[in-house]
N, C-alpha and C positions, 0 to 999 in steps of 0.2 A: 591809403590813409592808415595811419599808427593807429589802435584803437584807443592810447593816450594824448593823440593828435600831434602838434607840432613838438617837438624834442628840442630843447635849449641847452646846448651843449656853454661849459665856462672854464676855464685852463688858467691858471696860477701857476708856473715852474713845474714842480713833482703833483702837483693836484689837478685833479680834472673830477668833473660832476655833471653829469646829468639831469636836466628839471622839464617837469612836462607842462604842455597846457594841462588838460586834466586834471584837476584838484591840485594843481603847483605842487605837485609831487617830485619827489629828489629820488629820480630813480635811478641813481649809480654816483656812487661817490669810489674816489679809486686815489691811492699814491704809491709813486713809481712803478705802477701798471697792478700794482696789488688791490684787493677791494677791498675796501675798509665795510663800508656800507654794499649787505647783501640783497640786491633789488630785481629788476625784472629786465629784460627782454622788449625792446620797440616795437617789435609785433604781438607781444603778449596782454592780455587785458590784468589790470592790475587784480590782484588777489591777496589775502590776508592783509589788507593794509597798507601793504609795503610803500614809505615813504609818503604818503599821505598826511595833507592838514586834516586837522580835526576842530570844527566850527561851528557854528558858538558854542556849544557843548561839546568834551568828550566825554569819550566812554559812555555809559549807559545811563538812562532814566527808566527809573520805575516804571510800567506800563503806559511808558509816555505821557503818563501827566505830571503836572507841576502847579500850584499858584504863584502868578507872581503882582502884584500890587491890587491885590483883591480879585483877578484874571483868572481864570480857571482856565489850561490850556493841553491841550489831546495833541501832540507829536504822532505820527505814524508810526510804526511799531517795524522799524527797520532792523529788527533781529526779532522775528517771529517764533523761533523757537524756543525762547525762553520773553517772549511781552513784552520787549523793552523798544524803547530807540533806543541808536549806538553809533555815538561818533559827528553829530551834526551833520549838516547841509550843503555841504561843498564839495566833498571830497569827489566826487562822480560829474562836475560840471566843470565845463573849460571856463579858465582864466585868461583876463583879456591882457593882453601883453603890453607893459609900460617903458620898459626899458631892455635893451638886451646890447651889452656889453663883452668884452674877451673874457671877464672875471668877474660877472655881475648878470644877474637877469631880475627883474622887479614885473611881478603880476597884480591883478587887486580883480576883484569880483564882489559883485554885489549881495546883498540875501535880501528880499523885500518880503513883506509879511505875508501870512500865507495860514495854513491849519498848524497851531500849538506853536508858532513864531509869530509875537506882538509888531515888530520893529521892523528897521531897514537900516541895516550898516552895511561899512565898506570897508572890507581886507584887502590888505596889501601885505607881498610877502616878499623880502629881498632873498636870494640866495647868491652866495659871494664868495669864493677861492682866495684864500690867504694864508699868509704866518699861520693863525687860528683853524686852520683846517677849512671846511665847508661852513658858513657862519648864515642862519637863518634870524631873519629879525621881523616880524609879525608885528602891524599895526589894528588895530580894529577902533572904527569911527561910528560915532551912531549919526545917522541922520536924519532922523525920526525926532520925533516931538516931545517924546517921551522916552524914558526911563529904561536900560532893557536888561535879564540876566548874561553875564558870559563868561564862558570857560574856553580853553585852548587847550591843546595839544599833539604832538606830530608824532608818527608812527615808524623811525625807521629802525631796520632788522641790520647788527653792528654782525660784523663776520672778521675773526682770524684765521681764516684758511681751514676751517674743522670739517670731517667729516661728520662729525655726530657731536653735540654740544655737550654732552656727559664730558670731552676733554677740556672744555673751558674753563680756565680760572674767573673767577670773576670777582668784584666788590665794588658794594655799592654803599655809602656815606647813611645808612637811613637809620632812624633810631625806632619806627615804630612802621610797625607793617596793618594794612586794613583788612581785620577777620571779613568775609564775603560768605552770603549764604548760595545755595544753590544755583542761581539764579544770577551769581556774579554779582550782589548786589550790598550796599556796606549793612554791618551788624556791629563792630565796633573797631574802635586802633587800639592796638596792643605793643608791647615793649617786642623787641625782636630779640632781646639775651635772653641765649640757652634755647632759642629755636635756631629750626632750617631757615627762617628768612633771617637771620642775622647775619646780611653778608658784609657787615662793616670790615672783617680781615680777609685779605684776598685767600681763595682756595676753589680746590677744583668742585664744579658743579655735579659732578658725580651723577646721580641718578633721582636728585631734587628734580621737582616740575614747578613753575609758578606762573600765574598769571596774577598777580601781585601787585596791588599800589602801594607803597611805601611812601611816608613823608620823616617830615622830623630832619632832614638831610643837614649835613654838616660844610658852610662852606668854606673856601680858604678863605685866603687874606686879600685877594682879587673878587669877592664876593660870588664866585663860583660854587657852586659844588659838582662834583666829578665821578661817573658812572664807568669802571673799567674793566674788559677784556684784555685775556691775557693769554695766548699757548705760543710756546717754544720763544722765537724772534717776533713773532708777531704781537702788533696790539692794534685797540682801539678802542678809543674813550669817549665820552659824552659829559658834553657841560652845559649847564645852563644859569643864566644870568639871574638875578631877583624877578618875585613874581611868577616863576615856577617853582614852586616847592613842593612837588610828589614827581612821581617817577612811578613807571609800570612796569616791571618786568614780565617776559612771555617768553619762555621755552618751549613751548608747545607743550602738546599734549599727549600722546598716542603715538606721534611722531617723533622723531630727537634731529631730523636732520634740516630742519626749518633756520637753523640760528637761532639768536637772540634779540628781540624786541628791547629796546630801551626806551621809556617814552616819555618824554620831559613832560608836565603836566601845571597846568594851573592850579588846579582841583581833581578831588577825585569822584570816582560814579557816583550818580545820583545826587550830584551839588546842588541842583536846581531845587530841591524837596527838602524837608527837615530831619538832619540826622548826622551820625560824625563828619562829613564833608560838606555841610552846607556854612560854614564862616567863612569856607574858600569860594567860593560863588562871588566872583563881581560885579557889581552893578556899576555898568556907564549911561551917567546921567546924560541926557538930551547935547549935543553938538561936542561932545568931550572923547576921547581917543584915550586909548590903551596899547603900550606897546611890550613885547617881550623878546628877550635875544637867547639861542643856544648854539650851541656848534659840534661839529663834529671831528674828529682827526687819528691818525690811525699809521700803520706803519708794517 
């Protein structure tokens, strides 16, 4: 057995992609045998993320707690070494299978209440090979009686064939990046001219590191806005529809040879609580649905 279980392989012409049971993870995206998306290995256990949902919260919450409609709520502290939760409830449990097609696989999984989650919704996640490259579209339904917080966002690592990400060009549409204290944790948004995070004009990533949420994004005229990597003949880009308006960038740390994180985002850390990302925080009232579309494509 795969230690991300059953592998849902989907083929479009030049696109091919891989999604797992496991956290409906997109663990290989690829065109004309090149990888666009830098993923993992069928025998490997997933690590850093790669390709993972992130539900009903991402990124992190302040020592796991939050109030939400007078609730005092304790999350487990699933990044111990700095006290936070990170990344919601799903990402580590298998997805039960809805559909699986040549250019389509559709998963949905439950979350019922439990310690520091009020609620009980139902995600469903499409992943689909086309024109638009690998196209994910994210539903989440409450079924619950009540009222619940939620956030989104998905985790995958874009790759242009680089040894070391110091050669990537990169740019990204964002007008304001989120200062983070120690702890990864927000302190405030700031303008990105005349910083390192102003990567609104493409240029090489040089020896910058980020682990960065940026919002403020700029979209076209197709209500997109657009996340790009760039070396030699190679690219690969990232869009996302309305209703994600930040984005994370992750070069790593210590390392350079991880790739590039790109990560479409509802909100950013600690939405749940009060402070500059909490008007991103959505609330879906009792029997009502939220959906969100991005994609990916690469060459």
């Amino acid at each position: 057995m795969n230690p991300t279980g059953d592998q849902y392989e989907i083929v479009a012409g030049r696109r091919r992609a891989v999604v797992t049971e496991v956290g409906a993870t997109l663990r290989s995206y690829a065109v004309d045998g090149r990888d666009v998306v830098r993923g993992f290995a069928a025998d490997e256990v997933i690590h850093g993320g790669r390709g993972q949902q992130l539900l009903p919260w991402p990124n992190r919450i302040r020592d796991g707690r939050y109030t939400f409609e007078g609730a005092a709520q304790q999350l487990s502290l699933s990044e111990p070494d700095r006290h936070n939760a990170i990344h919601g409830l799903v990402r580590h449990v298998p997805w039960q299978l809805v559909a699986h097609g040549e250019d389509r696989v559709e998963q949905r999984v439950r979350v019922y209440p439990q310690s520091g989650w009020p609620g009980a919704i139902e995600a469903t996640v499409v992943h689909a090979v086309g024109e638009d490259g690998v196209v994910t579209t994210v539903t989440v339904s409450n079924l619950g009686s009540g009222a619940v917080p939620y956030g989104y966002a998905a985790h995958p690592y874009l790759t242009v064939g680089e040894d070391t990400v110091d050669d990537v060009v990169i740019s990204v549409p964002a007008e304001r990046y989120l200062d983070v204290d120690d702890r990864l944790l927000p302190v405030d948004l700031i303008l990105v001219e005349g910083r390192d995070e102003d990567l609104r004009t493409a240029a090489p990533l040089g020896a910058r590191r980020f682990d960065t949420a940026l919002s403020g994004l700029t979209r076209g005229a197709d209500g997109r806005w657009r996340a790009r990597l760039e070396r030699g003949d190679r690219w690969a880009e990232l869009w996302a529809g309305e209703g994600l308006d930040w984005i994370q960038v992750f070069t790593g740390n210590d390392r350079r040879d991880l790739s590039i994180a790109l990560e479409p985002m509802t909100c950013g850390p600690n939405a749940f609580n009060p402070g500059p990302t909490h008007d991103d925080m959505i609330i879906i009232p009792a029997g009502a649905s939220v959906t969100r579309e991005w994609g990916i494509d690469g060459g």
